[in-house]
C-alpha positions as CSV (number, residue, x, y, z in Angstrom):
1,X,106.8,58.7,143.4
2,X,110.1,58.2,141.0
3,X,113.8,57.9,141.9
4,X,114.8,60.5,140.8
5,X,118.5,60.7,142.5
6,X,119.6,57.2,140.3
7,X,118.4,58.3,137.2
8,X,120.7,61.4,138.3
9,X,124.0,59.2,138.9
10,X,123.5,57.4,135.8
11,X,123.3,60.1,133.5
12,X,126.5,61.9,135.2
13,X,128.4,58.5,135.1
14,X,127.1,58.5,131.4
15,X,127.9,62.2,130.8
16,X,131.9,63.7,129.6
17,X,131.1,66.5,131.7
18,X,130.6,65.8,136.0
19,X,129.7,68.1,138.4
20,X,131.3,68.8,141.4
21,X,128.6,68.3,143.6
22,X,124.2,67.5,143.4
23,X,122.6,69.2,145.6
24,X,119.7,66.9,146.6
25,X,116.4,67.7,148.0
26,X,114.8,64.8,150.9
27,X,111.7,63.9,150.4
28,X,110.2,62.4,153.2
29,X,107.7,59.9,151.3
30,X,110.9,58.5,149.2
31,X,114.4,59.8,150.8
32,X,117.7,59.2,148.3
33,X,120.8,57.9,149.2
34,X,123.6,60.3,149.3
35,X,126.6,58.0,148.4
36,X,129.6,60.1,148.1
37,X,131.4,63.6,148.8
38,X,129.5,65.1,145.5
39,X,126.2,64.8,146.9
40,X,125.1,67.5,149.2
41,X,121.7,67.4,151.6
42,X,120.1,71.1,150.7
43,X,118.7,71.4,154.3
44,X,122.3,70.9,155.8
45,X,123.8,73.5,152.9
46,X,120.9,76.0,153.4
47,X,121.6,75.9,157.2
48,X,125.2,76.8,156.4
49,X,124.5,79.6,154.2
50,X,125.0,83.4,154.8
51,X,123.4,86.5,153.4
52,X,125.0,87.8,150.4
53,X,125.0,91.2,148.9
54,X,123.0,92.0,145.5
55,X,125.3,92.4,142.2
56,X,124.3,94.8,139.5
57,X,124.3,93.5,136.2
58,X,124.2,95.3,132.8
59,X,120.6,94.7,130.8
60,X,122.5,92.7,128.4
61,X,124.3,90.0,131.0
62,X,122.7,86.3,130.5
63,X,119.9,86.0,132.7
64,X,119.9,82.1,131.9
65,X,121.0,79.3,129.6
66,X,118.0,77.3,128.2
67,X,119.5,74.1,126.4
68,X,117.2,72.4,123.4
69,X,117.5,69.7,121.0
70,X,116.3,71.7,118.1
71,X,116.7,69.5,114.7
72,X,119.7,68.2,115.2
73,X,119.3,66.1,118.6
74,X,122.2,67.7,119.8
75,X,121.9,70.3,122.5
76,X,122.2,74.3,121.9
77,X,122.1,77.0,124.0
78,X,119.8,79.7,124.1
79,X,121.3,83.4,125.8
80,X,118.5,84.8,127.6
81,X,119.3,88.4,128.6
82,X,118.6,90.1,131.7
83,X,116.5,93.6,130.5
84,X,115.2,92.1,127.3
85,X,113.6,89.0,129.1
86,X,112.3,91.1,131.3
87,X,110.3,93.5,129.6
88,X,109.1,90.7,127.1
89,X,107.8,89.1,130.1
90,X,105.8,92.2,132.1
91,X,104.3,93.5,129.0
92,X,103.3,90.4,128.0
93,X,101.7,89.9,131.5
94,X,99.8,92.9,131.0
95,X,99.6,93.5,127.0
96,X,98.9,90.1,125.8
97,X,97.3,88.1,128.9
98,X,95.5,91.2,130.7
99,X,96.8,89.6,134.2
100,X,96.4,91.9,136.9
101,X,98.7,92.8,139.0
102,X,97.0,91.7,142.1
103,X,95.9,88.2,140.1
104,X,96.8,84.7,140.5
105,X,98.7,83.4,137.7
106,X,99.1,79.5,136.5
107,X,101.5,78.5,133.5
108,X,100.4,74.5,133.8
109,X,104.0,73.9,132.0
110,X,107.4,72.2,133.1
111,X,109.7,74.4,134.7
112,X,112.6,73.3,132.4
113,X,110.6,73.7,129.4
114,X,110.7,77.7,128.0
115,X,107.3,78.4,128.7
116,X,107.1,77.2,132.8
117,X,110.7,78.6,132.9
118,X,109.3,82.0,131.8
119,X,105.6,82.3,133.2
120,X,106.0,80.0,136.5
121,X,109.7,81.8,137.2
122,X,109.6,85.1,136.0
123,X,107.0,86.7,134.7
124,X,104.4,86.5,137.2
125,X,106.9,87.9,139.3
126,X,108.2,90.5,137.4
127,X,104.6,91.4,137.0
128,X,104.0,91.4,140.7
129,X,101.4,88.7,140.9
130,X,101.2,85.2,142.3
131,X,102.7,82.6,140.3
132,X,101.8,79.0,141.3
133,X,103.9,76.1,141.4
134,X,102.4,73.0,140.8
135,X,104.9,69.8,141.8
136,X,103.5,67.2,139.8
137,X,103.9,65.9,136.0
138,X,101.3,67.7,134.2
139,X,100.3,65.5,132.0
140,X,99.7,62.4,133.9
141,X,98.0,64.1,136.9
142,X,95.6,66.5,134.8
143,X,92.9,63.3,134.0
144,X,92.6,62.7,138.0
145,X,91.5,66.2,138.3
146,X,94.6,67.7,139.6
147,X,94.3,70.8,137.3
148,X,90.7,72.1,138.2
149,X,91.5,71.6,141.7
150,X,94.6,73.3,142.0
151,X,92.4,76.6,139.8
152,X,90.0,76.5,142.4
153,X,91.9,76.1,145.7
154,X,94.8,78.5,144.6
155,X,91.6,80.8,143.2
156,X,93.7,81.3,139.5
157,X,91.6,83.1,137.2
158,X,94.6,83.8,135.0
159,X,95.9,80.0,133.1
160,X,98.2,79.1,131.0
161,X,97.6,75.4,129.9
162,X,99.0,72.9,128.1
163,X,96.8,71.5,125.4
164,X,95.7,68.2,126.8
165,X,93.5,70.1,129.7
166,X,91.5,70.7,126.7
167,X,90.9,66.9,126.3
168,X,87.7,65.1,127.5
């Protein structure tokens, strides 16, 4: 497992821009120390949390902010809209992958990356079918035969891979 949570302080110690709190996740197998008044454990947060009501939003609100490097190095964000994304995403589900609406759907991607953001997040679910998520890094865990297992045992017949399943 990696440390995630140090790599986390050092890059907002690094960073001209700090939050005003991490919410951390405990893993049992590897817990992280929670050092000062900006970290928050989720568990103790969720507990304290209260139903809120839904908000309408216009079709044309940001839906989400994907940063990339692009050429330059230096990141840029990218406006998703609310409607727009949205219909891209169920009529691809239906147009351009034939997924049922009933199927099991795997995009073997990195949620922070455009594609797992889009078909692990949203479009499976916009869609209506099962989306998987797979907590692992792809590409190191794919030549131990992670991938095939988690097609069969989940029983996806719908896959969106990342080239190196392709490698022998």
């Amino acid at each position: 497992m990696l440390a995630y949570k140090p790599l986390v302080d050092r890059a907002i110690m690094e960073s001209r821009w700090k939050p005003s709190n991490v919410v951390v996740y405990q893993r049992p197998e590897l817990e992280a120390e929670l050092s000062n008044e900006r970290d928050l454990d989720w568990r103790t947060e969720v507990a304290k949390a209260a139903p809120a009501p839904c908000t309408s939003v216009k079709a044309t609100d940001a839906l989400y902010i994907l940063y990339t490097s692009g050429t330059t190095g230096k990141p840029k964000g990218v406006v998703r809209d609310n409607g727009g994304h949205a219909v891209a995403m169920k009529y691809s589900m239906s147009t351009i992958y034939n997924i049922p609406e009933d199927g099991v759907f795997w995009a073997a991607s990195d949620v922070g990356w455009v594609v797992g953001h889009s078909y692990i997040v949203y479009a499976p679910l916009i869609h209506g079918c099962t989306t998987i998520l797979y907590e692992a890094n792809q590409c190191a865990r794919q030549t131990q035969g992670h991938s095939g297992e988690c097609v069969r045992s989940m029983g996806c017949k719908h896959c969106f891979p990342l080239p190196p399943h392709f490698e022998l």
